[in-house]
BAFI-3210 file (N, C-alpha, C; in Angstrom, 3 decimals, decimal comma, padded with zeros to 6 digits):
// residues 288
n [1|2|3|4|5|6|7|8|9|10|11|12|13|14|15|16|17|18|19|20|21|22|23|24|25|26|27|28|29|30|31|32|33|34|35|36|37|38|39|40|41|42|43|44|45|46|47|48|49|50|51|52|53|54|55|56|57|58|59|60|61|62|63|64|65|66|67|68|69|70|71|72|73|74|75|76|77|78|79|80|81|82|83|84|85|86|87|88|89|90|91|92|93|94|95|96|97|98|99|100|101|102|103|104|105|106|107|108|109|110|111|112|113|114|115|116|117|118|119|120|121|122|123|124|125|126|127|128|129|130|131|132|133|134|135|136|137|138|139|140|141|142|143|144|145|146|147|148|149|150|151|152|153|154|155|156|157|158|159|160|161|162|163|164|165|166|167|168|169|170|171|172|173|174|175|176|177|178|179|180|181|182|183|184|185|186|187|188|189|190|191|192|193|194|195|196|197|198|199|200|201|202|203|204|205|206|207|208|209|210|211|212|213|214|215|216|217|218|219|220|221|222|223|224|225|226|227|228|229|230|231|232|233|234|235|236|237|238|239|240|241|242|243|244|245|246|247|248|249|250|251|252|253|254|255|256|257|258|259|260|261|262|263|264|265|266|267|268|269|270|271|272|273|274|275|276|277|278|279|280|281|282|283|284|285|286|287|288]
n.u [-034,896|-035,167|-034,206|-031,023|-031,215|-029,463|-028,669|-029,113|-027,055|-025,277|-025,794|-025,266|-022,555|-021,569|-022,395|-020,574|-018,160|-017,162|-016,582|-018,372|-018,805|-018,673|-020,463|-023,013|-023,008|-023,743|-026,265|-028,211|-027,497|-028,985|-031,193|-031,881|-032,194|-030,937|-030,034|-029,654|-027,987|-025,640|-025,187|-024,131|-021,883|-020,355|-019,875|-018,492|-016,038|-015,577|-015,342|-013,092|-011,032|-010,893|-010,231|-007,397|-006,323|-003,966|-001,825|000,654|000,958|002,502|002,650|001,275|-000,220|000,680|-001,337|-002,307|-004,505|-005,929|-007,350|-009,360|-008,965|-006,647|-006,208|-006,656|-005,052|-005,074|-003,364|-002,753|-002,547|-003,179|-002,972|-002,070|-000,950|000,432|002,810|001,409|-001,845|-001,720|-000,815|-003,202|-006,019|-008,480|-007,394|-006,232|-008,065|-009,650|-007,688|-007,306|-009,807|-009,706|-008,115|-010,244|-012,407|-010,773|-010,641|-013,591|-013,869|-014,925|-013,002|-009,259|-007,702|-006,737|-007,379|-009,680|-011,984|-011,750|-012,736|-015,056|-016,162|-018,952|-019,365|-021,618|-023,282|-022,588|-019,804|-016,484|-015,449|-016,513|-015,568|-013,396|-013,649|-014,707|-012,922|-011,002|-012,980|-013,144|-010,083|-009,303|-007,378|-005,772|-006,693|-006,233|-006,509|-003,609|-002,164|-003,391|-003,944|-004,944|-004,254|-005,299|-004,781|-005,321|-004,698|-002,799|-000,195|001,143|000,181|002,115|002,308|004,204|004,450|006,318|007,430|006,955|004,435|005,053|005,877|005,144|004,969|003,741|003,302|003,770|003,606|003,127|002,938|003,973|002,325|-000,784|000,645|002,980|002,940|001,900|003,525|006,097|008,178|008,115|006,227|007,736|009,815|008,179|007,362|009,535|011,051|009,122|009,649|011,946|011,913|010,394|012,717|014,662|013,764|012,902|013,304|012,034|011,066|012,382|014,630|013,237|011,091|012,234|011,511|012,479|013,178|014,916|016,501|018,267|018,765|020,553|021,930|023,660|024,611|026,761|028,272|029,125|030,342|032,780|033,694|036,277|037,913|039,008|036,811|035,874|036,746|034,882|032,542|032,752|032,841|030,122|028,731|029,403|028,609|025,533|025,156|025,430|023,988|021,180|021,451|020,975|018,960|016,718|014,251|014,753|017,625|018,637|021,005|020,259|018,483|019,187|020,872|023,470|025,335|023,735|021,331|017,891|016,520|018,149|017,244|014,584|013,980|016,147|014,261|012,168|012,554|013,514|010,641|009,733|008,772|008,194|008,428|007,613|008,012|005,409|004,466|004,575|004,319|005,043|004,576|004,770|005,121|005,493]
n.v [032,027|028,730|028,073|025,651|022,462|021,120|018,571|017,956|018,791|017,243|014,543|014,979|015,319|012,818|011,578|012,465|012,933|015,278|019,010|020,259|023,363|023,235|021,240|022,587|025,176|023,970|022,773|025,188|025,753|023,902|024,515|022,528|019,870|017,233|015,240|016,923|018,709|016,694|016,349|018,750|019,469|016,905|018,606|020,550|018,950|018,705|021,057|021,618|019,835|020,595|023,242|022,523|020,698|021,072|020,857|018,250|015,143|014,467|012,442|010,193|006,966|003,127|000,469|-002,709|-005,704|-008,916|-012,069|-013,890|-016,758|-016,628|-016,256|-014,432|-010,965|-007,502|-004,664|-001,387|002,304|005,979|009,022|011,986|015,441|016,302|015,163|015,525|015,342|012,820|011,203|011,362|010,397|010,436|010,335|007,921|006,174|005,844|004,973|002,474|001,820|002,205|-000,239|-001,944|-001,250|-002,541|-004,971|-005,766|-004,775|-005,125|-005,650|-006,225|-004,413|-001,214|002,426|004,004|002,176|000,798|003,145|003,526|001,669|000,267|-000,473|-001,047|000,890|003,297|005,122|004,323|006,751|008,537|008,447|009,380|012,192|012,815|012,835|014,709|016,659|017,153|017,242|019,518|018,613|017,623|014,640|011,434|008,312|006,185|003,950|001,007|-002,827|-005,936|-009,599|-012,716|-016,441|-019,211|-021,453|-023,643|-022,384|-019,167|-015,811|-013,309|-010,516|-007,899|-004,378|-001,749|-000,381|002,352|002,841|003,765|002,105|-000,728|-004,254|-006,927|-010,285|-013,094|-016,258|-019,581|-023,085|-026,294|-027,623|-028,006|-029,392|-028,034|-025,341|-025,044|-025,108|-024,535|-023,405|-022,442|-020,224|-018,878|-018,053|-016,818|-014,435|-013,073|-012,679|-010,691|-008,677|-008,201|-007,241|-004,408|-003,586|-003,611|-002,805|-003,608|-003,922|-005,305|-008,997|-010,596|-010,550|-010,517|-008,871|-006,096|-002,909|-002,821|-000,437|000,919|-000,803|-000,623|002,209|002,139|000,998|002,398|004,481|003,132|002,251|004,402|005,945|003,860|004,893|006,042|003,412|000,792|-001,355|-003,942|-004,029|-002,315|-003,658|-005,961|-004,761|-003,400|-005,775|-006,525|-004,595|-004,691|-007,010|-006,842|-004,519|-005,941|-007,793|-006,637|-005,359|-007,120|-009,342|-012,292|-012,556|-011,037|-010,427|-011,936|-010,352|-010,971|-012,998|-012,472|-014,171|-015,797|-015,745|-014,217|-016,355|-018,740|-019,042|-019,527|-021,832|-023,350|-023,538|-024,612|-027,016|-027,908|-027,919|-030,372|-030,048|-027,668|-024,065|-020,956|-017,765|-015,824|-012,930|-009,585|-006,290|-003,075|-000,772|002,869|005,827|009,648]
n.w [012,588|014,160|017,185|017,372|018,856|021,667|021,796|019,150|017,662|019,307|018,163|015,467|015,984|016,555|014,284|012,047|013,003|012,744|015,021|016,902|016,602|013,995|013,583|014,670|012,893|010,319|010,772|011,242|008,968|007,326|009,008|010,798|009,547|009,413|007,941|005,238|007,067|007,143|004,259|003,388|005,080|003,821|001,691|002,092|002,356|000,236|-000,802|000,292|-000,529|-003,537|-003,419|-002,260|-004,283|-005,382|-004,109|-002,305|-001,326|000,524|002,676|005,272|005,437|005,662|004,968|006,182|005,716|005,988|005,372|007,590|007,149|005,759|003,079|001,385|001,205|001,115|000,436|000,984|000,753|002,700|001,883|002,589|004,004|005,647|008,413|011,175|011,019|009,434|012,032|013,402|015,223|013,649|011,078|010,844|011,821|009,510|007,407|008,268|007,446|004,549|004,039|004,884|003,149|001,161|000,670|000,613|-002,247|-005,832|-007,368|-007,849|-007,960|-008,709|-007,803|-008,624|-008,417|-005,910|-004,443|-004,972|-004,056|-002,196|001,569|004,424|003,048|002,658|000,511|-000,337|-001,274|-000,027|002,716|002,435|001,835|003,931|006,122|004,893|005,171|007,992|008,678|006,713|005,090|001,990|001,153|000,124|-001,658|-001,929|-002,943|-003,977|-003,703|-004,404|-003,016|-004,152|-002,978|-005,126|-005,410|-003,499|-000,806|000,373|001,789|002,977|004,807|005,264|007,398|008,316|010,971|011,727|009,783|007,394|004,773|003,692|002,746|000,433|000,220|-002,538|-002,240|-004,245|-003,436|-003,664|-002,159|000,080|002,501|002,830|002,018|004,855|006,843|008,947|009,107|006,164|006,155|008,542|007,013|004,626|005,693|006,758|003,872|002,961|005,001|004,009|001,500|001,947|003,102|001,469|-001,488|-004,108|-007,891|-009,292|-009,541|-011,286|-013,892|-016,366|-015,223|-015,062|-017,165|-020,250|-020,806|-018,986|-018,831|-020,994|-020,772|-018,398|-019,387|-020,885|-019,661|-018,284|-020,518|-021,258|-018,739|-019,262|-021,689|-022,927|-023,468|-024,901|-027,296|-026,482|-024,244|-023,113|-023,587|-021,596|-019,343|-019,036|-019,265|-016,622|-014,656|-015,569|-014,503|-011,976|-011,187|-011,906|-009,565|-007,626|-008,057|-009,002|-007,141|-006,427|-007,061|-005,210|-002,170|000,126|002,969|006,077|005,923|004,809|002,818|001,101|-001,645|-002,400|-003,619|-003,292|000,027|000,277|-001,218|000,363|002,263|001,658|000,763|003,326|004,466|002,775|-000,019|-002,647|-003,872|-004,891|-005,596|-006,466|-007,062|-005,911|-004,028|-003,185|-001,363|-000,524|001,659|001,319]
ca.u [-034,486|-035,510|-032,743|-030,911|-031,088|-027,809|-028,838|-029,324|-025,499|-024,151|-026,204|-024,658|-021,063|-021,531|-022,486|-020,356|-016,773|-016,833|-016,446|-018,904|-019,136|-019,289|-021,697|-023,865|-023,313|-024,261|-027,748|-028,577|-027,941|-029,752|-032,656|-032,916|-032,594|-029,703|-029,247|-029,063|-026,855|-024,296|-024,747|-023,327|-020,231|-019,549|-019,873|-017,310|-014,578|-015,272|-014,213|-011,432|-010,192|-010,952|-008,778|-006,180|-005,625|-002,492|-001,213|001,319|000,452|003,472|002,426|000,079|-000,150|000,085|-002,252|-002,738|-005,689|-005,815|-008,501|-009,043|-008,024|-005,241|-006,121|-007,010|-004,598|-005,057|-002,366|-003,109|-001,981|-003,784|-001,791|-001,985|-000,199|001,438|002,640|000,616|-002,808|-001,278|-000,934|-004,573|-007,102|-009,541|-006,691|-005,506|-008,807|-009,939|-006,441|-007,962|-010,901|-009,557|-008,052|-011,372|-012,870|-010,123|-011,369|-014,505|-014,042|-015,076|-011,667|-008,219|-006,663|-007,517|-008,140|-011,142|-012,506|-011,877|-013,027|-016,785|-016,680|-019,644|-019,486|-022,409|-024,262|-020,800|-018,610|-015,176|-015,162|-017,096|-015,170|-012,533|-014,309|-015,368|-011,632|-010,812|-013,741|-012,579|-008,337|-008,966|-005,831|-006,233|-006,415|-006,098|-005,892|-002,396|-002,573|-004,184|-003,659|-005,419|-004,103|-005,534|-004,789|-006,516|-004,003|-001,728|000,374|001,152|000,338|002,582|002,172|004,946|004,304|007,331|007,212|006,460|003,988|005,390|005,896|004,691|004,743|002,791|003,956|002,777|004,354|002,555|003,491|003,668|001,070|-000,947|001,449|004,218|002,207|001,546|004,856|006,316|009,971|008,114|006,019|008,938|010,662|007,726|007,589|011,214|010,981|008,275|010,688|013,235|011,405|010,078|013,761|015,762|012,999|013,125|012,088|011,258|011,280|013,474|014,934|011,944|010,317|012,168|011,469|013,984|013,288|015,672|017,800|019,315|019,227|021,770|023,584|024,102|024,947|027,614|029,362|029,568|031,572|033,774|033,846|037,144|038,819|038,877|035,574|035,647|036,465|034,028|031,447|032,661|032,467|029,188|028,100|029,689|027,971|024,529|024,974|025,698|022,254|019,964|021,968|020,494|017,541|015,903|014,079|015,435|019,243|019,704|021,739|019,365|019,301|019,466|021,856|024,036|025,980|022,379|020,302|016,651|016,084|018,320|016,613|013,277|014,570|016,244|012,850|010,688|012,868|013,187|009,269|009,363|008,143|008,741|007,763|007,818|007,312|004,219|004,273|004,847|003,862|005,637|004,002|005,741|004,204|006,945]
ca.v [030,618|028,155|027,372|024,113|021,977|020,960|017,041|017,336|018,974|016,481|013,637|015,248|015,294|011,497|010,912|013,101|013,323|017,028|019,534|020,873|024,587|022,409|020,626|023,456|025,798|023,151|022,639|026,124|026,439|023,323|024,203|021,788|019,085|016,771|014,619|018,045|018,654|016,138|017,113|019,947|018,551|016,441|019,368|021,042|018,546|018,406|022,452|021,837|018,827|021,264|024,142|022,129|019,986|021,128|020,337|017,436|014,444|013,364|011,807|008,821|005,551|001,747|-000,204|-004,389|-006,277|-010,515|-012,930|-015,379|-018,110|-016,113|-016,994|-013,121|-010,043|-005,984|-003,800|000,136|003,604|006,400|010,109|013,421|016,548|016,433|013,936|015,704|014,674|011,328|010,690|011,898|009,205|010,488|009,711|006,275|005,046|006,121|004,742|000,792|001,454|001,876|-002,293|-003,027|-001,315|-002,985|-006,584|-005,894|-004,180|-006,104|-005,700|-006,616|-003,652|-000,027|003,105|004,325|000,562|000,640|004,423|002,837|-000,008|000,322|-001,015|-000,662|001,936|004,203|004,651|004,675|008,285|009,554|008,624|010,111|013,486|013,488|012,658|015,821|017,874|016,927|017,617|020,556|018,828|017,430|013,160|010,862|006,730|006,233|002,887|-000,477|-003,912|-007,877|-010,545|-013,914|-017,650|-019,558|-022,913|-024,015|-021,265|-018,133|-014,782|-012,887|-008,751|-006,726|-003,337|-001,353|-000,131|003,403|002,232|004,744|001,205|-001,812|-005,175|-007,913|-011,010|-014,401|-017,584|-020,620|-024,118|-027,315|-028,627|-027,224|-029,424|-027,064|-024,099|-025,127|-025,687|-023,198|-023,122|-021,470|-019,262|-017,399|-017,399|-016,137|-013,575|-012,699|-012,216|-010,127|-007,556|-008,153|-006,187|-003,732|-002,718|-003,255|-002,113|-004,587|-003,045|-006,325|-010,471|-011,266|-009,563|-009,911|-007,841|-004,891|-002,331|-002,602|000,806|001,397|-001,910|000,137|003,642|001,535|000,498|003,587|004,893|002,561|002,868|006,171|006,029|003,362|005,113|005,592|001,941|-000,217|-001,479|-004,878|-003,645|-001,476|-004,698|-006,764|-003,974|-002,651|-006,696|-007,016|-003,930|-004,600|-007,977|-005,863|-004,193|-007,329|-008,666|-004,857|-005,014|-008,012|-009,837|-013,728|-012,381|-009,956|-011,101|-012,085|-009,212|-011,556|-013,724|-012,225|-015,361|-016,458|-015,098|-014,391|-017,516|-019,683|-018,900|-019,867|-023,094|-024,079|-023,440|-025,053|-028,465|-028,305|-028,220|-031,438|-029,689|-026,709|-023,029|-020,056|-016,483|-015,605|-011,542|-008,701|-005,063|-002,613|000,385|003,641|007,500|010,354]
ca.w [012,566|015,544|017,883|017,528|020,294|021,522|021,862|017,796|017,363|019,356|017,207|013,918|016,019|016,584|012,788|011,349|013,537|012,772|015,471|017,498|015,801|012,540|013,108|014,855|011,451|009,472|010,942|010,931|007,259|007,130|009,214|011,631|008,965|009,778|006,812|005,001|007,894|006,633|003,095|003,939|005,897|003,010|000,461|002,743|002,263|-001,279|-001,190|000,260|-001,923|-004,249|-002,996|-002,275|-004,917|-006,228|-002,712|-002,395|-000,138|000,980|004,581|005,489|005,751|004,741|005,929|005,114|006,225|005,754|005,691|008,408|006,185|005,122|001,665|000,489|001,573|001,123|001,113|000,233|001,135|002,343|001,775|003,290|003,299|007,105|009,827|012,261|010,550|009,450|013,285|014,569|015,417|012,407|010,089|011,312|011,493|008,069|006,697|008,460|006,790|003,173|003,408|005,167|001,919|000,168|000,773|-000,001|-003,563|-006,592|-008,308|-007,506|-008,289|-009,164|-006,668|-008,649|-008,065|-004,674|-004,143|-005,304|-002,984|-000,988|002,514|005,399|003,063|002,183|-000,322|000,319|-002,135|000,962|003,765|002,239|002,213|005,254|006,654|004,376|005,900|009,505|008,909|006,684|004,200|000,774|001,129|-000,845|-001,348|-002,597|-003,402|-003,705|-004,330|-003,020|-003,635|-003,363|-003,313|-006,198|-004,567|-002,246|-000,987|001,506|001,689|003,772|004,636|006,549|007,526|009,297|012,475|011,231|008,973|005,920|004,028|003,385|001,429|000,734|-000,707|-002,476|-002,375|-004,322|-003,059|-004,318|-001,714|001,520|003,625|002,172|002,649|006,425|007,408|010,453|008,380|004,817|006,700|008,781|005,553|003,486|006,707|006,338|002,779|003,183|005,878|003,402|000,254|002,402|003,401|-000,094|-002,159|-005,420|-009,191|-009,739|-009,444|-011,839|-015,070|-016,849|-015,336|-015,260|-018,241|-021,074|-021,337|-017,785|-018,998|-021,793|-020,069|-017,619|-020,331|-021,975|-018,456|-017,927|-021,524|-020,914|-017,699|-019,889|-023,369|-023,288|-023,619|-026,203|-026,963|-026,261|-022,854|-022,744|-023,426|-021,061|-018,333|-019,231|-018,710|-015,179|-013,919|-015,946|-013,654|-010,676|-011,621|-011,660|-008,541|-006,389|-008,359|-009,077|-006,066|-006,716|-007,137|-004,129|-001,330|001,757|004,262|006,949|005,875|002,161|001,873|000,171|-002,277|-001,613|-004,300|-002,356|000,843|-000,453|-002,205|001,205|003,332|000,792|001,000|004,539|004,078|002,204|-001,377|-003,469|-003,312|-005,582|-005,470|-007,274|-007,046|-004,210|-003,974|-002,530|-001,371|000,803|001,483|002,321]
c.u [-034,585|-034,002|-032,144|-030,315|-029,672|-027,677|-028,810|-027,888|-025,359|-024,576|-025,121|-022,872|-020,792|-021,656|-021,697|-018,853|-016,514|-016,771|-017,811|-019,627|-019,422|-020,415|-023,239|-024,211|-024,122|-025,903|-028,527|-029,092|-028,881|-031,593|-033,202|-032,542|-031,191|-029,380|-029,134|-027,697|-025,082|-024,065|-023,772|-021,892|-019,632|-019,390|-018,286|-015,915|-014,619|-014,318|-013,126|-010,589|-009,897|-009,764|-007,524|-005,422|-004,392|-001,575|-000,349|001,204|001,771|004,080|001,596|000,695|-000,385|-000,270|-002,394|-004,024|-005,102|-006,793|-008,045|-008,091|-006,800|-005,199|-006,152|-006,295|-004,625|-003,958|-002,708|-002,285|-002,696|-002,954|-002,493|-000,975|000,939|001,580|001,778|-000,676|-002,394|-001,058|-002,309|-005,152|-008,232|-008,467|-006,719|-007,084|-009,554|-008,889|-007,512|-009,198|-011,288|-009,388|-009,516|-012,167|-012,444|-011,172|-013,073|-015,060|-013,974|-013,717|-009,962|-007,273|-007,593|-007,875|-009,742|-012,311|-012,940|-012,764|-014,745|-017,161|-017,457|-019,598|-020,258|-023,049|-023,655|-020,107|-017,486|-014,399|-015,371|-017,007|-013,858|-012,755|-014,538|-013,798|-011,096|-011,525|-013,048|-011,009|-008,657|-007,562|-006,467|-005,758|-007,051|-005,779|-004,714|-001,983|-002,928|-003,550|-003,904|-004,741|-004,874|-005,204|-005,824|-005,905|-003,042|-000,697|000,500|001,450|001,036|002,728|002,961|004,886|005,722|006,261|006,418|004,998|003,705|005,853|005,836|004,665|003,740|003,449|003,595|003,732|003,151|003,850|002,987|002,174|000,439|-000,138|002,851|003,450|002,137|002,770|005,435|007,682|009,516|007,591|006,472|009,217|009,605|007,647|008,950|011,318|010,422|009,216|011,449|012,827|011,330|011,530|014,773|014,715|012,901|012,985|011,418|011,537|012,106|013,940|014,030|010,974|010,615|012,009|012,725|014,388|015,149|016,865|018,788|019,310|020,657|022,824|024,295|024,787|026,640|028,548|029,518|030,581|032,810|033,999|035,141|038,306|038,081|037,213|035,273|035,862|035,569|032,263|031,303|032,621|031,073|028,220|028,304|029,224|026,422|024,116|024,661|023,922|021,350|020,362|021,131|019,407|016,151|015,451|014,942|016,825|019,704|019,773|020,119|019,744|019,831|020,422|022,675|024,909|024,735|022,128|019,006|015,680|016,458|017,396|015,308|013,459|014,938|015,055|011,787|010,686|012,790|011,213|008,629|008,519|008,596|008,074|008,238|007,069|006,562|004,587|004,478|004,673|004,917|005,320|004,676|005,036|005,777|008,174]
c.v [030,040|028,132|025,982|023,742|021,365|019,023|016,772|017,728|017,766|014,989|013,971|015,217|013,832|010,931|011,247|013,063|014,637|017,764|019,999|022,169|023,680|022,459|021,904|024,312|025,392|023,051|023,874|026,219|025,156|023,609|023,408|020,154|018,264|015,936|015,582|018,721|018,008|016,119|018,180|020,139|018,288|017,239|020,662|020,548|018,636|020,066|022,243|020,765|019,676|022,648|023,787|020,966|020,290|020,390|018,945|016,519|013,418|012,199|011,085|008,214|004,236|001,183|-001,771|-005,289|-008,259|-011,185|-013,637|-016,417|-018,020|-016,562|-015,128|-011,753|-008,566|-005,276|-002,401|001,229|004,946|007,896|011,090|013,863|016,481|015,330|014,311|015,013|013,099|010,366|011,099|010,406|008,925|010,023|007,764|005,636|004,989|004,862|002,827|000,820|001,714|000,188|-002,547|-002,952|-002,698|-004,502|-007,260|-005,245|-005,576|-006,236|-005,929|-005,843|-001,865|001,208|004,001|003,343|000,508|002,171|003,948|002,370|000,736|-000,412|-000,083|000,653|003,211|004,105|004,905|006,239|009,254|009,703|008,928|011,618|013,613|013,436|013,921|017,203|018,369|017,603|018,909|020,347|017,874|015,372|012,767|009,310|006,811|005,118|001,743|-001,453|-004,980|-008,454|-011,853|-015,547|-018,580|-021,200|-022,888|-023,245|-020,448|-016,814|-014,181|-011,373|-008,520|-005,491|-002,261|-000,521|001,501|003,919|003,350|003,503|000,184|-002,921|-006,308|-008,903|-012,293|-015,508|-018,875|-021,719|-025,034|-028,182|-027,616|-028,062|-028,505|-025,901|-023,682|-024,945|-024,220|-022,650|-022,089|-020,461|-018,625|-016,623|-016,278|-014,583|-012,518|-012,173|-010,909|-008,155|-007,237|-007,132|-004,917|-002,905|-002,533|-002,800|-002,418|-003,906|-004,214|-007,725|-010,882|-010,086|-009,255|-009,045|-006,470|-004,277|-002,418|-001,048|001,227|000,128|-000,825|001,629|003,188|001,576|001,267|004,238|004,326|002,580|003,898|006,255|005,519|004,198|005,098|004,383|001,332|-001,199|-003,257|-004,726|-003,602|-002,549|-005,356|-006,069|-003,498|-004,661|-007,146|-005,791|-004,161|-006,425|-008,031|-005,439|-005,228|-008,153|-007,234|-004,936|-005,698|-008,831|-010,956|-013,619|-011,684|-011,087|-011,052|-010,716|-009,742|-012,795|-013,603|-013,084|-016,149|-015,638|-015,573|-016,040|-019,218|-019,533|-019,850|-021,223|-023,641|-024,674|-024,255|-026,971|-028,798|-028,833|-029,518|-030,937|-028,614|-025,612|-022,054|-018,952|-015,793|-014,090|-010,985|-007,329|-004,355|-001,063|001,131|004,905|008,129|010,587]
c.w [013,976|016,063|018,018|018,798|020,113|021,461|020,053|017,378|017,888|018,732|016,101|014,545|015,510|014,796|012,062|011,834|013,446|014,437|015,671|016,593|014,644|012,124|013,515|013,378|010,584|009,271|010,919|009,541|006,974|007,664|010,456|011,151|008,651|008,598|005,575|005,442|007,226|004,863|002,752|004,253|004,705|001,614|001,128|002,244|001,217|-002,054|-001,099|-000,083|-002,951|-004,460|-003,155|-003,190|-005,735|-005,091|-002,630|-001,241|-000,116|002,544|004,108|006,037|005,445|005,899|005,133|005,981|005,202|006,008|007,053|008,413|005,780|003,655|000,841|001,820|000,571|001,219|000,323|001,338|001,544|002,544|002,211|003,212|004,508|007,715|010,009|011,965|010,274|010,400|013,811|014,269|014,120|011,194|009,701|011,153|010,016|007,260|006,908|007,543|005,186|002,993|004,223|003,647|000,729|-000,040|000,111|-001,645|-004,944|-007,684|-007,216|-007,498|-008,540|-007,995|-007,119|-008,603|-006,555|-003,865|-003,917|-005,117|-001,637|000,302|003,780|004,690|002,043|001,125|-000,214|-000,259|-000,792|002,429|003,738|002,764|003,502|006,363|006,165|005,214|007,753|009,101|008,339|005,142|003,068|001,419|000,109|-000,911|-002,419|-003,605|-003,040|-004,388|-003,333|-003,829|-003,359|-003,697|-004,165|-005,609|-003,915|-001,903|000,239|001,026|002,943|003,543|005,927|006,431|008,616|010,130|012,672|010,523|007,069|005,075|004,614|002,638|002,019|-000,388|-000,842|-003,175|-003,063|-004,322|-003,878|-003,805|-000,545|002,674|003,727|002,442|004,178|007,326|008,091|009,484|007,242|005,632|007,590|007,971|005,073|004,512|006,378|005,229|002,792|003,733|004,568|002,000|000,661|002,614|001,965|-001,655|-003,913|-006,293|-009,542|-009,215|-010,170|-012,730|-016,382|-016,509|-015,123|-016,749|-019,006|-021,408|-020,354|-018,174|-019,705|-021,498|-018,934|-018,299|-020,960|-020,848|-018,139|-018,955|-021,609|-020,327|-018,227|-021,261|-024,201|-023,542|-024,913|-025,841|-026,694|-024,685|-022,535|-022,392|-022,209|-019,564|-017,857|-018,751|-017,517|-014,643|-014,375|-014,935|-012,162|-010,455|-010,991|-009,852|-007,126|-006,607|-008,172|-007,416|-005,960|-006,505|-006,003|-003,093|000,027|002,701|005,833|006,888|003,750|002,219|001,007|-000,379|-001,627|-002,522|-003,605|-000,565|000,797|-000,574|-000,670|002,182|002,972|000,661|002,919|005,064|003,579|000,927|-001,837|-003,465|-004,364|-005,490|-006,575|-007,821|-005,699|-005,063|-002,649|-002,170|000,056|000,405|002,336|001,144]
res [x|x|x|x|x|x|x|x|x|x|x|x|x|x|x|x|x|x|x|x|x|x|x|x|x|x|x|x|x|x|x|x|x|x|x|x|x|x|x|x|x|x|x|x|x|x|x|x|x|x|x|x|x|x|x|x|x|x|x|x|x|x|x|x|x|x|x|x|x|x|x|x|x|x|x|x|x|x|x|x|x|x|x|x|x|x|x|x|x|x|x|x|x|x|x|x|x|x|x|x|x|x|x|x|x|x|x|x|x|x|x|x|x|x|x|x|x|x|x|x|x|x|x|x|x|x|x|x|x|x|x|x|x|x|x|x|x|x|x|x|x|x|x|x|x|x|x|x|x|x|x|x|x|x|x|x|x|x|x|x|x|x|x|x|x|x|x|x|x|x|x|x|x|x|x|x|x|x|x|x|x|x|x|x|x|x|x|x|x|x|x|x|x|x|x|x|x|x|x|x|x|x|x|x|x|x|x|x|x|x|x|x|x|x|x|x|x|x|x|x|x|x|x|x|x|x|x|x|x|x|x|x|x|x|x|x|x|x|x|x|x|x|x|x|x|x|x|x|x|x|x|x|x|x|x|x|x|x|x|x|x|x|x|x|x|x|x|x|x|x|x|x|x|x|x|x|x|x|x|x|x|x|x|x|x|x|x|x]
***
């Protein structure tokens, strides 16, 4: 077998992020023949996806990306097995370049959607793998979700400081001078923090499952069973109130100010605004 020159390893380092020895092995068994070369690589990570898929990815990272316009926001997840990898440079920039995927995927939702979103050539299946080949640990996109403005409105994405969670959240307005306004967009800002730390099941009471309504409720006549049952009703409806008031987005107390709800909040910001404002939807995505 010829000898590979060391100017063509460190080509295949540059294309590839692999390691040195890697990439040298690689071309051997290839030959010489570098886009063989990275066949190779990426048949690597696919072993060890393979290996390790029983493996539990409870590390990463959320990541949110935003238009210009701020009319279309990204928010996704991408998971691994350790901090340590979840902090390297090959991680982190992988993780940015799932919401760059994101943005450009023809669906709104979905991680085998977004997995298939080609960008510059790539598919985002295969810069997974190769983030796999490089760490060595089983990854994985955790999750996805865009949203975008169809009218008048604000998207707002907070990421903590950590960035082990994330939200993203959508306000439609009555007008774009209501949209524009410095007062909604703190708020919708604020809001935004505010999910991220109390962790909603939902927007209102419609949308939690009735399945978990009446697992509550059965929960709570339990604790009462013994009293008279008209008690027991009117107990089981002042904690199933309790519930929706922890749960629901609209009803919990403001974190930055709990003499409000997060409905009053909104409602004040939206008049100060000169128009009206309502919370569309929010996502709430966390790894760990």
């Amino acid at each position: 077998m010829a000898e590979i020159p060391a100017s063509l390893v460190v080509k295949l380092r540059k294309m590839s992020g692999q390691g040195m020895m890697d990439c040298k092995k690689a071309l051997e068994e290839a030959n010489g023949n570098i886009d063989e070369a990275m066949a190779i690589l990426r048949k690597k990570g696919l072993a060890t996806l393979a290996k390790r898929s029983e493996r539990e990815t409870t590390q990463g990272l959320v990541v949110g990306k935003t238009s210009p316009d701020g009319k279309t926001a990204v928010l996704a997840s991408l998971c691994c097995e350790t901090d340590f990898v979840a902090n390297s440079d090959d991680f982190k920039a992988a993780a940015e370049k799932v919401a760059e995927y994101g943005m450009a995927c023809k669906s709104d939702e979905g991680i085998e959607n977004l997995l298939e979103t080609v960008v510059a050539g790539k598919k985002l299946r295969d810069v997974v793998t190769e983030v796999i080949s490089k760490t060595g640990e089983k990854t994985e996109v955790g999750d996805f979700a865009r949203f975008r403005l169809n009218g008048p409105g604000i998207i707002s994405t907070y990421i903590h400081f950590n960035r082990k969670v994330g939200t993203t959240l959508q306000i439609d307005t009555a007008d774009d001078k209501t949209a524009s306004s410095e007062q909604l967009r703190r708020t919708a800002a604020d809001l935004a923090m505010h999910i991220t730390a109390t962790k909603p099941l939902a927007l209102d009471k419609s949308g939690i499952d009735p399945k978990v309504i009446e697992q509550e409720k059965s929960i709570y006549a339990d604790q009462v069973k013994n009293k008279p049952a008209n008690i027991v009703v009117k107990i089981v409806e002042g904690k199933l109130k309790k519930f929706y008031e922890e749960n629901c987005l609209l009803e919990q107390k403001f974190v930055k100010d709990d003499t409000k709800t997060v409905a009053q909040v909104l409602d004040e910001a939206a008049k100060q605004a000169g128009g009206s404002a309502t919370i569309k939807r929010f996502v709430r995505f966390d790894v760990g």
